[in-house]
N, CA and C atoms as an extended XYZ file, in Angstrom:
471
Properties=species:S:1:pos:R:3:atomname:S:1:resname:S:1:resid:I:1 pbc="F F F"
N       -37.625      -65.643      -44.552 N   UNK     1
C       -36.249      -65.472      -44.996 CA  UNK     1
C       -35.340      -66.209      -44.023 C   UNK     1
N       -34.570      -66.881      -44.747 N   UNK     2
C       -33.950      -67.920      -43.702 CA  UNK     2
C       -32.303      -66.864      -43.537 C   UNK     2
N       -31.372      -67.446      -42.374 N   UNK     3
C       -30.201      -66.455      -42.013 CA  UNK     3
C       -30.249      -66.058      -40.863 C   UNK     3
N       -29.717      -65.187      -40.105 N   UNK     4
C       -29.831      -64.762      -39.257 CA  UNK     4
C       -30.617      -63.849      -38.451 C   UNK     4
N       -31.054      -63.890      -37.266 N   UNK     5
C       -31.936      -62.456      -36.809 CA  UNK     5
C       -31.620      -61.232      -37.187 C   UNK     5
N       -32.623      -60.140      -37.149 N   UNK     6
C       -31.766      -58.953      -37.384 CA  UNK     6
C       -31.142      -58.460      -36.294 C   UNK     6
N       -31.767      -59.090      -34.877 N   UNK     7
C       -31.178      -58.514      -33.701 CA  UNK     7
C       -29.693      -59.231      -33.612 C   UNK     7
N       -29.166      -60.077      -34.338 N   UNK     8
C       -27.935      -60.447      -34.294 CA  UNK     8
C       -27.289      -59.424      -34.893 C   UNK     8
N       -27.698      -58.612      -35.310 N   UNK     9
C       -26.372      -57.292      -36.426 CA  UNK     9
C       -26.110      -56.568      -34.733 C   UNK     9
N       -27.617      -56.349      -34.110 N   UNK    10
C       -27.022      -55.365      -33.122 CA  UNK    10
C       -25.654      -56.111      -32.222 C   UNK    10
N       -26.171      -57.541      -31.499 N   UNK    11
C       -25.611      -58.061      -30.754 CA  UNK    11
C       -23.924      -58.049      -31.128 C   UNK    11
N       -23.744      -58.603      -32.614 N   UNK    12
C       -22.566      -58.355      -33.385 CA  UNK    12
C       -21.806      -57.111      -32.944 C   UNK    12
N       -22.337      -56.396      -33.501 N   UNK    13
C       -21.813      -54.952      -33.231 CA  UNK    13
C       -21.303      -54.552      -32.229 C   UNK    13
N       -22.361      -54.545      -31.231 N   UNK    14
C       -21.954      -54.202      -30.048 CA  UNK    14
C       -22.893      -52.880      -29.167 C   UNK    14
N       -23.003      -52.689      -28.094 N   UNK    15
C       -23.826      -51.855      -27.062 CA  UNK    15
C       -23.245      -50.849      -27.106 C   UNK    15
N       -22.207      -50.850      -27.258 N   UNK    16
C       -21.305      -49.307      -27.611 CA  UNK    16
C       -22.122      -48.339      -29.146 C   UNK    16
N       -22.101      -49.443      -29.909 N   UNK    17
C       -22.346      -49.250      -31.338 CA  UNK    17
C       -24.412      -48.592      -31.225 C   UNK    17
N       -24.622      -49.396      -30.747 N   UNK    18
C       -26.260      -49.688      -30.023 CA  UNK    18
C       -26.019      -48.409      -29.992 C   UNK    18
N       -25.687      -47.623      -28.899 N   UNK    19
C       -25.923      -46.756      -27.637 CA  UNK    19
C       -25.913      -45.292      -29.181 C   UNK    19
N       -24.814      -45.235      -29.926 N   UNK    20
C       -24.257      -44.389      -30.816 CA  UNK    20
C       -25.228      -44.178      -31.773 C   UNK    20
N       -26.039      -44.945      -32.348 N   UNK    21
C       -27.225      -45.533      -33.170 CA  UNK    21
C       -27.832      -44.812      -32.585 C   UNK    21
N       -28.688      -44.916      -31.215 N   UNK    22
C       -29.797      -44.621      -30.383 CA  UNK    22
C       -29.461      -43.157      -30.440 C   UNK    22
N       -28.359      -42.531      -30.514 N   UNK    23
C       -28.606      -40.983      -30.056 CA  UNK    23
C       -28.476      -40.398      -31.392 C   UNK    23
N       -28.585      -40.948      -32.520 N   UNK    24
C       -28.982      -40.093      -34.187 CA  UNK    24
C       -30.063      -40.360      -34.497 C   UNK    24
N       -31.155      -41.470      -33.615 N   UNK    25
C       -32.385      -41.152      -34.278 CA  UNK    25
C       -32.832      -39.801      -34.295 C   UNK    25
N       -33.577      -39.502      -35.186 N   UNK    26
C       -34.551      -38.236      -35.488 CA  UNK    26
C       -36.118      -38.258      -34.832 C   UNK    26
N       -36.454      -37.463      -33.742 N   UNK    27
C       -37.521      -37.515      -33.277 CA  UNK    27
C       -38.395      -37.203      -34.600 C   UNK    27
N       -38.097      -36.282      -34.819 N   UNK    28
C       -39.098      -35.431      -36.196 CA  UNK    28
C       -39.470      -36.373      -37.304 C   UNK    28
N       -38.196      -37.272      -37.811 N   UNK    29
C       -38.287      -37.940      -38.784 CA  UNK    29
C       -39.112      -39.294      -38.369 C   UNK    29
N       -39.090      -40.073      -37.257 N   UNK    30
C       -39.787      -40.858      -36.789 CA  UNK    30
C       -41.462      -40.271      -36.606 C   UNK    30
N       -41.798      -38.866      -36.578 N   UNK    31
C       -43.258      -38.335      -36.663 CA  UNK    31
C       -44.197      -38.332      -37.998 C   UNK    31
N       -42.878      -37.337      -39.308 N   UNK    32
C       -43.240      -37.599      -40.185 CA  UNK    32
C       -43.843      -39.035      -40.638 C   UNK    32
N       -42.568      -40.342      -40.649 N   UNK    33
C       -42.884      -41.385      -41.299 CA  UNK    33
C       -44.419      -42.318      -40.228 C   UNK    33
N       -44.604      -41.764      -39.405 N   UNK    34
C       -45.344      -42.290      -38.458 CA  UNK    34
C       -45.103      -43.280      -38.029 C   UNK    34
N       -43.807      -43.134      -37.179 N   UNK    35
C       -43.192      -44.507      -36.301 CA  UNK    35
C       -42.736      -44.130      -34.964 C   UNK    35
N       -43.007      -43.183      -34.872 N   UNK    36
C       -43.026      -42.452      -33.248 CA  UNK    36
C       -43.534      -43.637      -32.041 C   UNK    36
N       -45.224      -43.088      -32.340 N   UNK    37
C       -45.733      -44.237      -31.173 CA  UNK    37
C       -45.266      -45.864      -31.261 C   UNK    37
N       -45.424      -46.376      -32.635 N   UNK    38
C       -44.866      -47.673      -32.581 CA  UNK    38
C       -43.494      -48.234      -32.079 C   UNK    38
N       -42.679      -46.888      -31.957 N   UNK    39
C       -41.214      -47.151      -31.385 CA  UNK    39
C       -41.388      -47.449      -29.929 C   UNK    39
N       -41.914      -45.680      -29.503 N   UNK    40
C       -42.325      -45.807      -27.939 CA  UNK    40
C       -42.680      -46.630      -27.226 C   UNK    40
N       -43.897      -47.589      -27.954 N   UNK    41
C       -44.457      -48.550      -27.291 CA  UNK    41
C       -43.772      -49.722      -27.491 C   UNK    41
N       -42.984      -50.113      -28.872 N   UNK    42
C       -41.656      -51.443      -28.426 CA  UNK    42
C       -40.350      -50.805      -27.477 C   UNK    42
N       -40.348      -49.585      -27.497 N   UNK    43
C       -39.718      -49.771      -26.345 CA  UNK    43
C       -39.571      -49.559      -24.973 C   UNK    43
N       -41.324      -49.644      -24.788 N   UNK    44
C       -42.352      -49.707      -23.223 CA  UNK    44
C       -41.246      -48.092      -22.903 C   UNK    44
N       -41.652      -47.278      -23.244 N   UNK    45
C       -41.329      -45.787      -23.003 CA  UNK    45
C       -42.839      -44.945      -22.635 C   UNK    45
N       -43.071      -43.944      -21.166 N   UNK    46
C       -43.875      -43.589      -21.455 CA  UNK    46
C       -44.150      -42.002      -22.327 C   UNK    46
N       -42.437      -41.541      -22.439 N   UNK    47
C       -42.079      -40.698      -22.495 CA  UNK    47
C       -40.900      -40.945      -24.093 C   UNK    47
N       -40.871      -40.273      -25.506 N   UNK    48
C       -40.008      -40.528      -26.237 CA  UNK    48
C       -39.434      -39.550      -26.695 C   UNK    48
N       -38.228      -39.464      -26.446 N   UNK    49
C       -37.531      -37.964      -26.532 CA  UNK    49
C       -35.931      -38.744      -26.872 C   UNK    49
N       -35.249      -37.071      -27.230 N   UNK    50
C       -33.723      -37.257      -27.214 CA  UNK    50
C       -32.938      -37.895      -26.141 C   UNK    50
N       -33.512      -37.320      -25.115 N   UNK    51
C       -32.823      -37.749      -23.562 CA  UNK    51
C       -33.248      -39.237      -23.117 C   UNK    51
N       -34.402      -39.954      -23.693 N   UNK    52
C       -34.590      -41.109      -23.422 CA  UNK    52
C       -34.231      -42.051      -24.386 C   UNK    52
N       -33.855      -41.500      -25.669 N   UNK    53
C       -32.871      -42.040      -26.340 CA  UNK    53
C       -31.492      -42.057      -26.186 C   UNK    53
N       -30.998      -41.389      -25.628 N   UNK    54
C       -29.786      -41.491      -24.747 CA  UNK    54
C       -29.215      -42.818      -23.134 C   UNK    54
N       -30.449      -42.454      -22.921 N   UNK    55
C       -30.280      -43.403      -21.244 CA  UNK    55
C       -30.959      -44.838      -21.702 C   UNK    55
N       -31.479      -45.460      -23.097 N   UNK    56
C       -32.087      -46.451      -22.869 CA  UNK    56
C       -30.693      -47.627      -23.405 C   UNK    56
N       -29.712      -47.503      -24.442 N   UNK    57
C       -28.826      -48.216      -24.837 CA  UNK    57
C       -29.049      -50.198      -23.759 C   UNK    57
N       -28.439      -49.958      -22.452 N   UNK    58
C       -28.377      -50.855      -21.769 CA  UNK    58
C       -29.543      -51.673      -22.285 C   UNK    58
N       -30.750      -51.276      -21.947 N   UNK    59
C       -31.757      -51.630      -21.911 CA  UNK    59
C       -32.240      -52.230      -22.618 C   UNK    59
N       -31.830      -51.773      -23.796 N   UNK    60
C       -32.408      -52.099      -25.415 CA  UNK    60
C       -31.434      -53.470      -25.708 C   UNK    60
N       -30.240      -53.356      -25.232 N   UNK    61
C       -29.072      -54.552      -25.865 CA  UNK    61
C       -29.642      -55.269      -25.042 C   UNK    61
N       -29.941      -55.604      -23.763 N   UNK    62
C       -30.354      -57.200      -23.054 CA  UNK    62
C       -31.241      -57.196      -23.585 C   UNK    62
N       -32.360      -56.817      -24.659 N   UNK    63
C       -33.626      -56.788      -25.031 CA  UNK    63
C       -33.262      -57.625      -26.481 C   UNK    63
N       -32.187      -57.613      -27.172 N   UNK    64
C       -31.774      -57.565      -28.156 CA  UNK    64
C       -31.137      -58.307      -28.260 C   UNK    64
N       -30.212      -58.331      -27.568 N   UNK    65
C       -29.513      -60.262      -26.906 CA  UNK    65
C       -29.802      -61.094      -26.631 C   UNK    65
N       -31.429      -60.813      -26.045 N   UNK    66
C       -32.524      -61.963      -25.804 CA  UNK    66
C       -33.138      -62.299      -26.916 C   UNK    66
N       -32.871      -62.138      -28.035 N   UNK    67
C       -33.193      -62.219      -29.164 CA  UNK    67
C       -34.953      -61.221      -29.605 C   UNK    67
N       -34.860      -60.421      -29.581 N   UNK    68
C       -36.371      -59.939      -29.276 CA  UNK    68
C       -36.348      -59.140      -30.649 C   UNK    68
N       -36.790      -59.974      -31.987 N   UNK    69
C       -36.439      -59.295      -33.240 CA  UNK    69
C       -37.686      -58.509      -33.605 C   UNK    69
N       -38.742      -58.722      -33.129 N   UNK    70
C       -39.513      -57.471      -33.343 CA  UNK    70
C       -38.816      -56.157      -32.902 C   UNK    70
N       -38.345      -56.095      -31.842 N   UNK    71
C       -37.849      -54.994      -31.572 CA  UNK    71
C       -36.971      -54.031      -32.821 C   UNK    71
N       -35.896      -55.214      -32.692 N   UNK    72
C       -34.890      -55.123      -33.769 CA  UNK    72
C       -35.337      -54.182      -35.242 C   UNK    72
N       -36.496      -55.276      -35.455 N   UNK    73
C       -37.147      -54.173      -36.484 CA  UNK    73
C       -37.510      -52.979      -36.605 C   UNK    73
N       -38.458      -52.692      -35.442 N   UNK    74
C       -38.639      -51.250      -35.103 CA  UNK    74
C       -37.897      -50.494      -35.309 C   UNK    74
N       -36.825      -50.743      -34.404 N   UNK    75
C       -35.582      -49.757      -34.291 CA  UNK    75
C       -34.849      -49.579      -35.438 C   UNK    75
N       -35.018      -50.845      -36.556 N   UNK    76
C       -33.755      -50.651      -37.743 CA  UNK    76
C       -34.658      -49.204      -38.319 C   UNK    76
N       -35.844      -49.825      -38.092 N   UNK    77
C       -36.745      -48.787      -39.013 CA  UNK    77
C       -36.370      -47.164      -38.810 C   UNK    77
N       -36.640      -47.167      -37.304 N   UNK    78
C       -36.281      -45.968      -36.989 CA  UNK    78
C       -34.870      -45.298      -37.243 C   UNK    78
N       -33.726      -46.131      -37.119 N   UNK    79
C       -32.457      -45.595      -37.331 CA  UNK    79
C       -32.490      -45.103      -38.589 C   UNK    79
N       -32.529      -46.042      -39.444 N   UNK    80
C       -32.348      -45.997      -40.610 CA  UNK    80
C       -33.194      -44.888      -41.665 C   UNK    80
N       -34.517      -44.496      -41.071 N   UNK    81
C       -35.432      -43.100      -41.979 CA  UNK    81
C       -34.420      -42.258      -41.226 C   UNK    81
N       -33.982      -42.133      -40.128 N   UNK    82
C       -33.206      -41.200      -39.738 CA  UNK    82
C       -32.101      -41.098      -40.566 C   UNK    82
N       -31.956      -41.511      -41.511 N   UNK    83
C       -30.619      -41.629      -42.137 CA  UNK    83
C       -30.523      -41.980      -43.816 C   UNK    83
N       -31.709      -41.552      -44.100 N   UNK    84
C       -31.779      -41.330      -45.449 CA  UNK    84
C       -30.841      -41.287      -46.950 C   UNK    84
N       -30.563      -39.980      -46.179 N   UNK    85
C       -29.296      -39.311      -47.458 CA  UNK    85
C       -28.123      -40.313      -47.408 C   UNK    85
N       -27.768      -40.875      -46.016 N   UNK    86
C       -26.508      -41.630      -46.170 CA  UNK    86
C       -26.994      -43.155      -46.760 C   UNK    86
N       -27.909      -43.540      -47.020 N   UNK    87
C       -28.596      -44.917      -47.202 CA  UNK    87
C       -29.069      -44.776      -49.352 C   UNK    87
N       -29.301      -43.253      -49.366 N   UNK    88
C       -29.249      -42.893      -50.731 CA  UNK    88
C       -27.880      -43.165      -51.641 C   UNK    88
N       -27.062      -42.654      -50.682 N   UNK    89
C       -25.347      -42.258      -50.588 CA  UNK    89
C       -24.953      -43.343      -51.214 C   UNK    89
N       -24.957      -44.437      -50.203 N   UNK    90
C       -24.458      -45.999      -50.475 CA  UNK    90
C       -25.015      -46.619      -51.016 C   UNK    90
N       -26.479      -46.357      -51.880 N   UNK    91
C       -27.325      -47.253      -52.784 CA  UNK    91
C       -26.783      -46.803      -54.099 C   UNK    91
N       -26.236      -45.460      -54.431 N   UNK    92
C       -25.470      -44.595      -55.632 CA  UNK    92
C       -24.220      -44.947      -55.904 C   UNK    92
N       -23.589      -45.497      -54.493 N   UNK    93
C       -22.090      -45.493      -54.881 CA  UNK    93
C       -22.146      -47.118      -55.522 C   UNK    93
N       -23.195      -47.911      -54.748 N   UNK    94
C       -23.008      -49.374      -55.219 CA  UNK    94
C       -23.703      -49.571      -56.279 C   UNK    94
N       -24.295      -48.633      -57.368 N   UNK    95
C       -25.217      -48.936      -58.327 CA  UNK    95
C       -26.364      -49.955      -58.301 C   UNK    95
N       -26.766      -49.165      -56.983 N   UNK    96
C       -28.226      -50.025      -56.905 CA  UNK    96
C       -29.299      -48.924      -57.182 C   UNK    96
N       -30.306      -49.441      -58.032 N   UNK    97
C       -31.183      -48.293      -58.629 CA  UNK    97
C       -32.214      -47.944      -57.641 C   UNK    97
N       -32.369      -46.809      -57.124 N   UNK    98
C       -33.694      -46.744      -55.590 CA  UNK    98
C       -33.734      -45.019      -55.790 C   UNK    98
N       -34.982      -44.562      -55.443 N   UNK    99
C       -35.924      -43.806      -55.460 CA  UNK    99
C       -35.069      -42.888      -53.943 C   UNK    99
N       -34.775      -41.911      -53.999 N   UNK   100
C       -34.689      -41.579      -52.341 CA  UNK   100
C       -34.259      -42.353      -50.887 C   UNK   100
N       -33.110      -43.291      -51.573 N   UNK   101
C       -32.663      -44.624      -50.578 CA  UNK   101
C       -33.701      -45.222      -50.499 C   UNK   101
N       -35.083      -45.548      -51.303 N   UNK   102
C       -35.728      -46.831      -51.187 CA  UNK   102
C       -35.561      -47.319      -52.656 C   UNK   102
N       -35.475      -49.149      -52.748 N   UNK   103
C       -35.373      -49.520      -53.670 CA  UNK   103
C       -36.691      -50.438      -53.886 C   UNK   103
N       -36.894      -51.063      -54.904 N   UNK   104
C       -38.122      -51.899      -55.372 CA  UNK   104
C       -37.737      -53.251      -54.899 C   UNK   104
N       -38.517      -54.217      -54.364 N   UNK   105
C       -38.538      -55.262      -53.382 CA  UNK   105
C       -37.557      -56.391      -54.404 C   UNK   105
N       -37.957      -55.891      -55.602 N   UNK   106
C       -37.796      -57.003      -56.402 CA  UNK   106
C       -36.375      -56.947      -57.500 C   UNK   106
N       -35.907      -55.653      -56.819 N   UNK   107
C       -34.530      -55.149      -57.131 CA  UNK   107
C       -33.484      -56.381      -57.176 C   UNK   107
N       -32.686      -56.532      -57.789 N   UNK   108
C       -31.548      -58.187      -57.544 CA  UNK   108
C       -30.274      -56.696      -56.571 C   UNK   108
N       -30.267      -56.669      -55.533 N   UNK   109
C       -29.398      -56.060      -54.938 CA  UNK   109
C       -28.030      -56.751      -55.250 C   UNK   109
N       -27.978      -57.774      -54.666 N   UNK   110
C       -26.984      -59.430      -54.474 CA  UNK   110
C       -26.293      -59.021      -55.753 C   UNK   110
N       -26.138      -58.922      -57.158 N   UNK   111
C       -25.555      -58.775      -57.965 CA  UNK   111
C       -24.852      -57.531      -57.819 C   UNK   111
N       -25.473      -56.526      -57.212 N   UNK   112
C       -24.435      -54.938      -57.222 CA  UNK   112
C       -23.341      -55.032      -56.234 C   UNK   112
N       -23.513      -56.697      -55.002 N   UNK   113
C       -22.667      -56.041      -53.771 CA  UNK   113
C       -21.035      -57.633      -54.474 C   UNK   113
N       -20.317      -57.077      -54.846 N   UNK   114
C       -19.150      -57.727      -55.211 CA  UNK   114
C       -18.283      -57.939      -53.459 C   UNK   114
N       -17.182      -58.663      -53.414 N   UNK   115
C       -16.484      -59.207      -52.473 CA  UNK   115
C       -15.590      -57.961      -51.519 C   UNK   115
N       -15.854      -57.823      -50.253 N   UNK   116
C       -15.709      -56.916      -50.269 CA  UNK   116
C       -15.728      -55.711      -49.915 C   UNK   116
N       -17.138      -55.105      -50.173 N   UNK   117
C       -18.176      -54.468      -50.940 CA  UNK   117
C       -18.267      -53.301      -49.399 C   UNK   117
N       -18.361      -54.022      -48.197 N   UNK   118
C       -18.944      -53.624      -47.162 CA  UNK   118
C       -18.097      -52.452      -46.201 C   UNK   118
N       -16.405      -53.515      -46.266 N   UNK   119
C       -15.366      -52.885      -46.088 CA  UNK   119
C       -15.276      -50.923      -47.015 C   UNK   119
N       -15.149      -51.454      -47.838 N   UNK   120
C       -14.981      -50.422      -48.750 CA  UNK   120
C       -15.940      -49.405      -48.860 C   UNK   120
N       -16.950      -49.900      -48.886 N   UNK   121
C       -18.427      -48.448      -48.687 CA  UNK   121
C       -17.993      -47.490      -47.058 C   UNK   121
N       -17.447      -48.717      -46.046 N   UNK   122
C       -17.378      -47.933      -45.034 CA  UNK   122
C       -16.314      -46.945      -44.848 C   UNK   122
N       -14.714      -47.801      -45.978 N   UNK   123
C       -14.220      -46.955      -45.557 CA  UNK   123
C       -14.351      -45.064      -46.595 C   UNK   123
N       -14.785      -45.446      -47.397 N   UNK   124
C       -15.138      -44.221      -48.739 CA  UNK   124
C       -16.361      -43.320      -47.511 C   UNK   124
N       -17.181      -44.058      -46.988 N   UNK   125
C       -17.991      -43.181      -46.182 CA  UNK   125
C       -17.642      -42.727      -44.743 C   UNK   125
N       -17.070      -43.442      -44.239 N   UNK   126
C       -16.621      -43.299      -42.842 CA  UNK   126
C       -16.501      -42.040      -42.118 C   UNK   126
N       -15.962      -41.255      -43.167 N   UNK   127
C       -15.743      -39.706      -42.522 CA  UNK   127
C       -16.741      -38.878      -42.840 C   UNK   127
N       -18.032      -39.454      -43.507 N   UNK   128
C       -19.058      -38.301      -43.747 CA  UNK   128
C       -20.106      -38.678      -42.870 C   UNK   128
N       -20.475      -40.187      -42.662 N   UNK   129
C       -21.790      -40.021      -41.688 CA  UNK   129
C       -21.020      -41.259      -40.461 C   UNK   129
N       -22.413      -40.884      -39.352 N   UNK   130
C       -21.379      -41.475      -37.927 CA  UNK   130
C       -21.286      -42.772      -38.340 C   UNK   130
N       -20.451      -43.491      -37.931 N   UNK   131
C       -19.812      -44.789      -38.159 CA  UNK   131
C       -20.303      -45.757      -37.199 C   UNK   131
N       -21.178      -46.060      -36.612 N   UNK   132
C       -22.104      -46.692      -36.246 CA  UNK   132
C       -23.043      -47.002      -37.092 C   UNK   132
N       -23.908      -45.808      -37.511 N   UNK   133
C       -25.264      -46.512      -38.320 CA  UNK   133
C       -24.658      -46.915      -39.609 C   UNK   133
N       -23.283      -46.159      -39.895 N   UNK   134
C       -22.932      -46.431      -41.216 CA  UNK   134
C       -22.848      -48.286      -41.351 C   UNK   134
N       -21.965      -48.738      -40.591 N   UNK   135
C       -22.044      -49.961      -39.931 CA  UNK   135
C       -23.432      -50.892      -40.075 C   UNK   135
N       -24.220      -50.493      -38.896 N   UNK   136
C       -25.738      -50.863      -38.845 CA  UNK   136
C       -26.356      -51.377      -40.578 C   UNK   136
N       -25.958      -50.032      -41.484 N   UNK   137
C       -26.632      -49.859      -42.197 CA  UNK   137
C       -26.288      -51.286      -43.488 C   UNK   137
N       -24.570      -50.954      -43.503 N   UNK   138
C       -23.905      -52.170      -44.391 CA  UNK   138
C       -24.472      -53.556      -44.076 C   UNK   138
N       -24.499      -53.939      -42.845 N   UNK   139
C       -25.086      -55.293      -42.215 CA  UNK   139
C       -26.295      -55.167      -42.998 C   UNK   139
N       -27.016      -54.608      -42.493 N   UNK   140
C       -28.751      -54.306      -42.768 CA  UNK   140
C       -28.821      -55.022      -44.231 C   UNK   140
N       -28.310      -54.139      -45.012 N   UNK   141
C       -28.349      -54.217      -46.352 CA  UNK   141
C       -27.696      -55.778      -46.871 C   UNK   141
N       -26.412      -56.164      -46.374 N   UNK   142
C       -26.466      -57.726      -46.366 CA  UNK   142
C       -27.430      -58.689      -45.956 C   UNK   142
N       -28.324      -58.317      -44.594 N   UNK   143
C       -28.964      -59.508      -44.290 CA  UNK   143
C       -30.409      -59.600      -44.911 C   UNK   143
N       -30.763      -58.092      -45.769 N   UNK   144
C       -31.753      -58.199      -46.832 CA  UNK   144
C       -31.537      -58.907      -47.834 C   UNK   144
N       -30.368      -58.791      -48.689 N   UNK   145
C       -29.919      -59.258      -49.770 CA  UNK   145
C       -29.402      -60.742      -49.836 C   UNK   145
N       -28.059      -61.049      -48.496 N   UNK   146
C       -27.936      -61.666      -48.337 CA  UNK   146
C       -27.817      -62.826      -47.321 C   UNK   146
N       -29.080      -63.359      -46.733 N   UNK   147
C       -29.326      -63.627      -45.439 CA  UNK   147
C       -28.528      -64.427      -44.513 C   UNK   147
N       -27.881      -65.093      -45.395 N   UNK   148
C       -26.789      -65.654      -44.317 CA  UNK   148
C       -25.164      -64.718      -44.381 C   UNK   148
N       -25.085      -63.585      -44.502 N   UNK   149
C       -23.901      -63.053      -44.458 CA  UNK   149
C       -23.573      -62.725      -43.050 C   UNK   149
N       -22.533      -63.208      -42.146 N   UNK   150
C       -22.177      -63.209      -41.043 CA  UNK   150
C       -22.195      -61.638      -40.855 C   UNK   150
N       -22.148      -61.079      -39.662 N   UNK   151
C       -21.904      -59.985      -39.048 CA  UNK   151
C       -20.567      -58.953      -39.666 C   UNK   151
N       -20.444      -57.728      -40.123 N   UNK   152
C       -19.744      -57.308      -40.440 CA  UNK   152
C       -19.174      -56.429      -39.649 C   UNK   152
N       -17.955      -56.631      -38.972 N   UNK   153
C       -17.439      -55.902      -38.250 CA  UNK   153
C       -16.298      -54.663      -39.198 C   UNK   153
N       -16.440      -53.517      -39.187 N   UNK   154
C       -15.348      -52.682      -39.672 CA  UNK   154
C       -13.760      -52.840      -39.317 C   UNK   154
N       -12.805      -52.746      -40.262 N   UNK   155
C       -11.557      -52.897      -40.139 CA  UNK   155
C       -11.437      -51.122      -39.948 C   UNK   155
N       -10.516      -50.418      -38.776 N   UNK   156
C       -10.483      -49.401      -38.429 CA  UNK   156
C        -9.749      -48.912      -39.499 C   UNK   156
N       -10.101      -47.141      -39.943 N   UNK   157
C        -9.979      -46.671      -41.938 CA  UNK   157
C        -9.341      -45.460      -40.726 C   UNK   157
């Protein structure tokens, strides 16, 4: 897929944004989906907990700035099962058809997201889930759909 890294959404964003992300993952939910150890070990942790999701932010952005998109992945992975219902939320409001916030690979997303699109989901959602991953999540969903869509920064709602 040609476009940008995914570790460019973080860099975009910002270490602030990073850091905010890092402390809503779900330990539990990363066990269920079985992405626990695979996190731990991209992110050379010997130990993976709440509290080391808290103190790693720094760490993770020079990791991430260095362009290190495996990482990137991991982590979208992880944020994002952590965040389900709000990823359901915004696949409903944009009439994209998906199963439990997952959709079929072969879904035409690109046609549901009009001009726009990104602004407006954030600001209709903004006050229900944290505004970081909400963020994270809008990018995400552009650089699947649409790979060269520059970085989306939020206009403050």
């Amino acid at each position: 897929m040609a476009g940008m890294p995914l570790s460019a959404i973080y860099v975009g964003l910002g270490q602030g944004n990073l850091e905010q992300q890092l402390r809503t993952v779900s330990v539990g939910k990363l066990k269920t989906y079985m992405l626990f150890d695979r996190l731990r070990i991209r992110l050379h942790l010997p130990k993976l907990n709440q509290e080391t999701l808290r103190k790693i932010g720094p760490k993770v952005f020079s990791r991430l700035s260095a362009g290190d998109d495996d990482l990137a992945v991991e982590l979208s992975q992880a944020i994002l099962i952590s965040h389900l219902d709000m990823i359901a939320d915004v696949l409903t409001h944009l009439g994209i058809p998906h199963q439990d916030g997952f959709f079929d690979k072969d879904t035409d997303v690109k046609s549901h997201l009009s001009d726009g699109w990104q602004q407006r989901c954030y600001d209709h959602f903004g006050g229900k889930y944290p505004k970081a991953v909400l963020a994270f999540y809008l990018n995400h969903l552009a650089h699947e759909s649409v790979p060269d869509t520059p970085v989306f920064t939020p206009a403050a709602s």
